[in-house]
Structures are given as structure tokens and as C-alpha cells.
N, C-alpha and C positions, 0 to 999 in steps of 0.2 A: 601233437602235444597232449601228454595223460594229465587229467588234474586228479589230484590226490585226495583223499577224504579231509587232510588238514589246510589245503590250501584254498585261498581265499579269489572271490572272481567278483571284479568291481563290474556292475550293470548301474544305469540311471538310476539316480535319484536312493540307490541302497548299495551295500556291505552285503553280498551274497556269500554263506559259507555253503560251501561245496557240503560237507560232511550231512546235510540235514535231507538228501533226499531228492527225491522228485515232488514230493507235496510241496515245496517252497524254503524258503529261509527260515532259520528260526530265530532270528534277529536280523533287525535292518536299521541300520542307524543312519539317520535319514543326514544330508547333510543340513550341519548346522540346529541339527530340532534338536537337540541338547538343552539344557537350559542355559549352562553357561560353555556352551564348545561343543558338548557332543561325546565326551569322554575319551578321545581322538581317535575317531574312525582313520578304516587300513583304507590308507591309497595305493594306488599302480604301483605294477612290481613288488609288492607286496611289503610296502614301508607306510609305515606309520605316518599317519596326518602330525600336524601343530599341535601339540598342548593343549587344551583349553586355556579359553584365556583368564582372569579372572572377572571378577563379575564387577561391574559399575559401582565403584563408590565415592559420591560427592564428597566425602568428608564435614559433613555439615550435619545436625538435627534438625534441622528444617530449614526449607526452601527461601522461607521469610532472611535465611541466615547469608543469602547469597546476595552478591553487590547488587544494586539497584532493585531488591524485589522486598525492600521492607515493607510490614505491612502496614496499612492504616488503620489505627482502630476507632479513631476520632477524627474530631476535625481539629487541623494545623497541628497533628501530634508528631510530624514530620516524616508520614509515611508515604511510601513510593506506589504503592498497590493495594487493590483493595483487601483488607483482611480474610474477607471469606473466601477470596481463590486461595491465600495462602493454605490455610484450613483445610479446603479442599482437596487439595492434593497431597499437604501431610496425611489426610485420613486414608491414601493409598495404603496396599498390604505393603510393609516395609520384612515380610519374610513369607516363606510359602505355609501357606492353611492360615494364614492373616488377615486380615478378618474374618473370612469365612471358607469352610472346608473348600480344599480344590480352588481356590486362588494360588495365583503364583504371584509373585514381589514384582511391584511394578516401581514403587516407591523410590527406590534406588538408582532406578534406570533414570526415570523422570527429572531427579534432584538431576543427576550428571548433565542428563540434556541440553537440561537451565542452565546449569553451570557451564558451560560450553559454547554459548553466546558470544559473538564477538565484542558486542556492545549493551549496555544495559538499555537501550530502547530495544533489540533484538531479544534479550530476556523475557523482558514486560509485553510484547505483542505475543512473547512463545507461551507464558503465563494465561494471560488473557484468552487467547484461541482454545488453548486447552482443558482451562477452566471449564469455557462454555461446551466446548464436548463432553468433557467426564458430567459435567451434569444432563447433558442429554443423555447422554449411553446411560447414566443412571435411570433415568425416568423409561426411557425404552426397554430396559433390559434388566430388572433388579435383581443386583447381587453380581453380576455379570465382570468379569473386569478387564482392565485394557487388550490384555494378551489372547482374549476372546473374541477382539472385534474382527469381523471379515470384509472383504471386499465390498457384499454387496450391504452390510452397514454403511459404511463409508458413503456408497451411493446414496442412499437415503437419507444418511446424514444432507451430501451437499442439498440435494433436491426440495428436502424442508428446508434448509436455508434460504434456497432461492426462490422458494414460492410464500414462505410465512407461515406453512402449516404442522401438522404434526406437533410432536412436543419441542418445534426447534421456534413454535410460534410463540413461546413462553420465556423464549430467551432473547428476545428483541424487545426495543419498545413500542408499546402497543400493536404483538406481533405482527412487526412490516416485515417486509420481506427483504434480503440484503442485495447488494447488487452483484453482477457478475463478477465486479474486481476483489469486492471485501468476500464471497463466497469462494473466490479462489485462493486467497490468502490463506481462508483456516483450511482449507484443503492441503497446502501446500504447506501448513503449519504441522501438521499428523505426519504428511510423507515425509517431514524432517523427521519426527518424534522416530517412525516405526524405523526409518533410514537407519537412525544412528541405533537403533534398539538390535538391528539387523548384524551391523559393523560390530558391533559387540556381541555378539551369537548368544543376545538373549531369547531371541524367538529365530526359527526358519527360515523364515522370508516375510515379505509389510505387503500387510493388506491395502496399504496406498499404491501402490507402486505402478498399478495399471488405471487407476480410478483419474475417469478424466474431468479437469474441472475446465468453466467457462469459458469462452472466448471474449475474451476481453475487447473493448471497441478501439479504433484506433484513436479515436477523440475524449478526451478526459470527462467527465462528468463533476469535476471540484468546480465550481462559480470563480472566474475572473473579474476581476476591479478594470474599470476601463481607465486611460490614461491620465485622464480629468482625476477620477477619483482617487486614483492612487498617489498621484500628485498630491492632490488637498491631505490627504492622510500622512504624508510626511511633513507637509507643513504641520498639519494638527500636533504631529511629534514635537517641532521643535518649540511648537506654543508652550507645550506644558513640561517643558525641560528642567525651567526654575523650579517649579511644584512638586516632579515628579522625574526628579533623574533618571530614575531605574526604569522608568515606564517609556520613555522617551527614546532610551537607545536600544531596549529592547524593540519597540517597535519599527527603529531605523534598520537596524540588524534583518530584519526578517521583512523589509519594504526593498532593500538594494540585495540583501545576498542570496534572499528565498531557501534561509536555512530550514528545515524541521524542526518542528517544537523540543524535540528531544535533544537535539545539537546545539542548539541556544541554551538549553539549560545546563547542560554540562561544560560550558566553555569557560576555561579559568585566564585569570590573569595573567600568567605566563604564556599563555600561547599569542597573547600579542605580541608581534615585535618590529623592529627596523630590518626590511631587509633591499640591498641593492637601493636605497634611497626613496624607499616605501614603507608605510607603514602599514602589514600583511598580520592576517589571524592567522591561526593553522586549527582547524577542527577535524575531528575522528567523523567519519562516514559511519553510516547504519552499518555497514558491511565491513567498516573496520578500518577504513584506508584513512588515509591522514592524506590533507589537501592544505594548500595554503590559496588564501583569497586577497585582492588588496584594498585595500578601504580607503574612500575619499576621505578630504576634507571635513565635508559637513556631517560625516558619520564621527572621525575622530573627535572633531568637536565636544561632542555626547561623550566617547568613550572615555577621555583622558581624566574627568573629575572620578571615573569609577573608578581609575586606576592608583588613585596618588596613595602612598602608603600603605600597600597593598603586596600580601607574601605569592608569589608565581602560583601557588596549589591553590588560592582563594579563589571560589565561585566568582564570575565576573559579574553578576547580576543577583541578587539576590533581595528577598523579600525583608518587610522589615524588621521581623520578629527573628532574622537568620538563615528561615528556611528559603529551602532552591526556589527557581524562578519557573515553576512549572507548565503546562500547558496550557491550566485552568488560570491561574495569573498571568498570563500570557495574554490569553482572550481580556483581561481586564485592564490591562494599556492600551490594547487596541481599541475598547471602546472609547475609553479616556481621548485617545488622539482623535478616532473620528466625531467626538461630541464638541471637542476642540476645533475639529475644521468644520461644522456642521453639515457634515454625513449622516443620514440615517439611512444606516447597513444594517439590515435584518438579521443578516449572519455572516459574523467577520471573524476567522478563524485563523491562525498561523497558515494554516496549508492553504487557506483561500491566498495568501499574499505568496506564498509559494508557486501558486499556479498563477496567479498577476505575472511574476517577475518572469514566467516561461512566456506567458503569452505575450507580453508585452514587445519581450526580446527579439522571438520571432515574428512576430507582426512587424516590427523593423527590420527586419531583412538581417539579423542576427546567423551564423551558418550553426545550423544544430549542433558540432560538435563544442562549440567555441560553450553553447549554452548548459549540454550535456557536461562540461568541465566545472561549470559555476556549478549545478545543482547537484552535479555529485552522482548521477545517475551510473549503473556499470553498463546498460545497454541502451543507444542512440534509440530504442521504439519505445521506450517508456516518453526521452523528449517529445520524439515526434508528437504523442497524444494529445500536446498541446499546440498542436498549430489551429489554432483556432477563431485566429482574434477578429479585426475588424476590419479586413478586406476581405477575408474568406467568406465575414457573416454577410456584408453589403453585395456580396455578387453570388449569394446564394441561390442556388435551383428553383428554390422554394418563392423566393420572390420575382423571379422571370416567369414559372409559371400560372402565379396569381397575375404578373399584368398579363398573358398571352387569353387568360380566361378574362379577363374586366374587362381588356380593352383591344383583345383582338392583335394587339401588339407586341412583338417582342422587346424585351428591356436593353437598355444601352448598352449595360455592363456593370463591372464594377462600380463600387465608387460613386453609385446614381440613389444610393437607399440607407436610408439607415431605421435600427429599429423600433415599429411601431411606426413609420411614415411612407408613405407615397410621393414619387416623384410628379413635380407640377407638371399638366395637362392641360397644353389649352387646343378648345376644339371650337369647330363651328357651329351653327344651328342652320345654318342655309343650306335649306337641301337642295340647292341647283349647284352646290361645289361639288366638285368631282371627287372620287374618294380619295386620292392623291391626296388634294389640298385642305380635304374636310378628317386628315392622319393627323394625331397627337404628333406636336411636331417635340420631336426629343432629341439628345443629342446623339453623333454617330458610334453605333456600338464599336467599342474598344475592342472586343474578343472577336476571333476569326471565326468561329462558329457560329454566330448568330448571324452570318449573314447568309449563306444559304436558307435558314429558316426563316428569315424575314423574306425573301424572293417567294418561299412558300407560299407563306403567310397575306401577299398582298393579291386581294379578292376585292373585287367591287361589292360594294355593298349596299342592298336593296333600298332607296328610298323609302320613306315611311308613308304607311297610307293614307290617303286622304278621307277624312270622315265626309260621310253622307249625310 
């Protein structure tokens, strides 16, 4: 095979023209480093790539202009976010040499991203993550802008994340450090951003795409309400029902269904309905899917004064000035209801009753997919994190090996402890009993394994000395 001086020899990663020699190429159009396509580099066989495609555009003047990302400029002025992320990310280059020479247009990509969301809580965390990077990368890097950032940014990104330091200490409060889940989120919030920036051959390739974020634990870290408490807090509900309608079924709503704050406030009066001789909601998942749940008795109850002359698009819950029933009013039923049952919860949040209604479920012997259905999860390991409740805490490691060191003894099992307590010990003081009968007499341990360690474990034990 002769190649000719006009014909073309695709090698990795470049457009080799034959014509330019043995010193190399005189053009390589990399795939995809176009700004928008590439100008359509030659493929195999010598045919032409795709078109370019065109270039991202929201259709919108700003970002504030997209569902669910109004901004707030006040207080109760009815906005969804805070105004200076909006701000922020308008101030991107919205053309190339915008702002500043040698920027390229990020502005455009960014709006579509947002726009792209399945749901407007999936907008507002993609807002929020990104806010808070363009203002690190700002402080790290000035003048520098998105299409600049690389991999081993990114790393340093997570890594002040998760430790507090650096300029990512400035963007927490009282630079804490974030945990491994929320430091994985804005990580996974970028490799959307650069993902979709990719799909649209505005940049080469995402500087995310190999960056590895934390392992997450298999056990949640959000606080559960124990049964008792969670109890009293729905009574608390129905105490202040007369006084405070909206606060009552909102707090029923997220005690029985363990919705997220964002799905409670966008739930309208037509997604209630009769179905199959049930009366069922149907709400939109973070991720977009529609589910239907079905609601007892003493939830309807609550529900049905919200509904009475009421158009299907109407907010089901809303505050009384008009506005949504958002997350921050949210938390302010739930105090109402636990002042009502006399609760005092330090911190009692939507997601805390979220993570109640998991724990609770499977500490009843609930089968994780049955629970994974109610909370709307898309993968069974996110449920699992919550098996955590109060059979797992009572037959903890941790408490068999505090009595193995007190008392020489191993613990019964489950079910023998609860916490902050010791199970009752009664021992002798005669030291002519044998150690047999002078053993904390406890009951017989329930698990198969504690009993070769107790066989161990059983040592005569030295008399005490006799003073002189």
C-alpha cells in the first residue's frame, strides 16, 4: 500500500497528513479539542467525522431564569436560592475573551447543565456544589476559569474538602471539614458538570473522570429518632393540627413516608388520589421517577381539610403568606410538633425523620427492597446504610468487649444492653466460693459464638490477699 502526499493516516489521538514530511504533522486535530466539535476531523477510510455540533444554549439570560433556581434577594421575597450563587455563575464568560483575554465561554454550557436537571432539587444541589467550587477555583487560581481546571485540581479540591483546609476552609462553617458522603457528592457534582461539557464537545475530555472520591461507610451517619420518640412526635402532630394545619401534615407526611424535603414541597393537590380503594400520593423522585405511596387513615385525616377547594396544580402545603413550604419551614413544624409532645431534639431535621422511617423499618424485620420502594432509593446500598437500629446497637462488639475487660466475662448477647447501661451483676464477696459460683450469673448467651469464648475465658481466679 503507497500513501500519497494528499492522503490522510488516522494514528491515536491525531489527523496525520501524510503530505508534511517526516518532522511530524502539521495539524492534529485532536479528537474532540474543538471548541464546539472539532471542525470535523477525517476518519478511517478517509470520510469525514460528524458535523460539529452546535454549541449549548439554555435559552435563558440567566440561570436565576430556570425552574426552581429563583434567587433570593431578601427574606420571604419568594426565592428558591441564594442570590449570590445566582450572580456567580452569571458572572461566567458568556463568549470567548469574556471577561478576560484567553477565557473561553463557560457561561452557556453551565446555564444548559442546570437546565438539564431532572428535577428542581437536582438543579439546586447542582447550583449549590458548583457555586462553592467556582469560588474556590476563584481564590486558588485568579482569573483562571472552568475549562482550565485539571485533574490534579480537582484532587485538591476534594482533599481540602475533606480535611477543612486550604481556601475550601472558607467555604464551610467555621472551616469544618465535610464528610466523606457530602465531599463525594460535590465531586460527583463536577464529573456531571465536565460529563455533559464532554457530550457536547465543548472541551476534549473532564478532568473529573478519573478523580477518585471517598468511600463512603456502609452505615449512615444522619441521627435516628428511636421508636418512643418518633412516636410522641406524631402525636405532637396531631396536638397542634387545630392551630396549625399545614404544620401538622407536613410533619405527618415526612414521620410515615420519610419523603425529602424537596418532594414535600413540590407535592400538589392533584397527585392525591383514590386508587384500587386507597387513597395513594404519587410524587416525582430526585432522579425523576414518579412513585405512588398509600396513606393511612390518620395521615388523611390531616390531608383532606388541605384539600377541600383546592385546583390539582396547587401547592399542597404552603406557607401563609403563599409561599412553598420549604425546608427551612419545614424544620419549623417539626419543632412545633416536638414542643407539643415535649421532645427536646437538639436537631430535628426532615432527613433526620427520613433516616427514623429506614431505621425503624428495618430494625423490624422490614426486607430492604420492600423499604428501598417506600424511600425511593435507585440502589438497595444506599438502604442498606441504614440498618442500624436497636438490636444491632444492643449487641454491639463494643459492648461485649467493655464487659470481657470489667468483668472478665463475656456478654449474653443481644438484647442484654441498652445505651448508656450495664446489665445487672450480682457477684459474691466470699472468697472461699469457687470461681464457678463466685461468675456474675447472667443469662445464656443467645449467639453461637460466644460460646467457645466463654470456654476460653473461664480461669480460676486468684483469691485476694490477705493483709498482714
Amino acid at each position: 500500500m503507497t500513501i500519497g502526499e494528499n492522503d490522510d493516516v488516522l494514528i491515536p489521538t491525531a489527523v496525520w497528513h501524510s503530505g508534511t514530511g517526516a518532522q511530524g504533522p502539521s495539524t492534529a486535530t485532536l479528537a474532540g479539542s474543538g471548541r464546539h466539535g472539532g471542525g470535523g476531523a477525517v476518519g478511517a477510510f478517509g470520510q469525514r467525522a460528524e458535523p460539529p455540533l452546535p454549541p449549548p444554549a439554555p435559552l435563558v439570560d440567566s440561570v436565576g431564569d430556570i425552574a426552581g433556581l429563583r434567587p433570593r434577594r431578601r427574606r420571604r421575597d419568594g426565592g428558591e436560592v441564594p442570590g449570590a450563587d445566582v450572580d456567580l455563575i452569571d458572572a461566567l464568560p458568556r463568549t470567548d475573551d469574556e471577561p478576560l483575554p484567553g477565557q473561553r465561554a463557560s457561561w452557556p454550557t453551565v446555564a444548559a447543565w442546570l437546565r438539564s436537571g431532572k428535577s428542581a432539587a437536582t438543579r439546586r444541589a447542582r447550583l449549590t456544589d458548583l457555586a462553592k467550587f467556582v469560588r474556590w477555583w476563584a481564590a486558588t487560581a485568579p482569573g483562571a476559569g472552568l475549562w482550565q481546571v485539571s485533574e490534579d485540581v480537582l484532587v485538591a479540591y476534594a482533599e481540602q474538602l475533606g480535611t477543612g483546609s486550604g481556601h475550601a476552609a472558607g467555604l464551610t462553617r467555621g472551616g469544618a471539614s465535610l464528610a466523606d458522603a457530602t465531599v463525594k457528592r460535590h465531586i460527583s457534582t463536577l464529573k456531571s458538570l465536565y460529563g455533559y461539557a464532554v457530550r457536547r464537545r465543548v472541551i476534549g475530555h473532564s478532568p473529573a473522570a478519573f478523580v477518585d472520591t471517598p468511600e463512603v461507610g456502609k452505615v449512615g451517619t444522619t441521627p435516628a429518632l428511636a421508636l418512643n420518640e418518633a412516636a410522641a412526635l406524631v402525636r405532637g402532630a396531631q396536638k397542634i393540627a387545630e392551630r396549625h394545619p399545614v404544620d401538622a401534615a407536613a410533619v405527618m407526611l415526612l414521620a410515615t413516608l420519610g419523603l425529602r424535603a424537596g418532594e414535600l414541597e413540590g407535592l400538589t393537590v392533584g397527585r392525591l388520589e383514590r386508587d384500587a380503594g386507597h387513597w395513594v400520593i404519587r410524587f416525582r423522585l430526585k432522579g425523576g421517577k414518579n412513585i405512588a405511596v398509600p396513606l393511612a387513615a390518620e395521615v388523611m385525616t390531616l390531608l383532606r381539610p388541605l384539600m377541600t377547594g383546592r385546583a390539582p396544580g396547587d401547592l399542597l402545603l404552603l406557607r401563609a403568606d403563599g409561599r412553598s413550604f420549604d425546608r427551612w419551614r419545614q424544620q419549623t413544624a417539626l419543632r412545633r410538633a416536638a414542643r407539643a409532645a415535649g421532645l427536646d431534639l437538639a436537631k430535628l431535621t426532615p432527613h433526620v425523620l427520613r433516616a427514623t422511617a429506614a431505621t425503624l423499618l428495618r430494625a423490624a424485620g422490614v426486607p430492604v427492597d420492600v423499604v428501598q420502594e417506600l424511600l425511593g432509593h435507585a440502589s438497595p446500598v444506599t438502604t442498606q446504610r441504614y440498618d442500624r437500629g436497636q438490636t444491632a446497637l444492643d449487641g454491639h462488639a463494643a459492648y461485649q468487649l467493655t464487659d470481657l475487660l470489667t468483668t472478665q466475662q463475656p456478654t449474653s448477647g443481644s438484647g442484654d444492653r441498652t445505651a448508656g447501661t450495664s446489665p445487672e451483676v450480682t457477684t459474691s464477696t466470699d472468697a472461699s466460693e469457687t470461681p464457678a459460683t463466685a461468675r456474675p450469673r447472667r443469662r445464656p448467651p443467645r449467639h453461637r459464638g460466644a460460646q467457645p469464648l466463654a470456654g476460653r475465658l473461664r480461669k480460676p481466679v486468684d483469691p485476694p490477699r490477705r493483709k498482714r
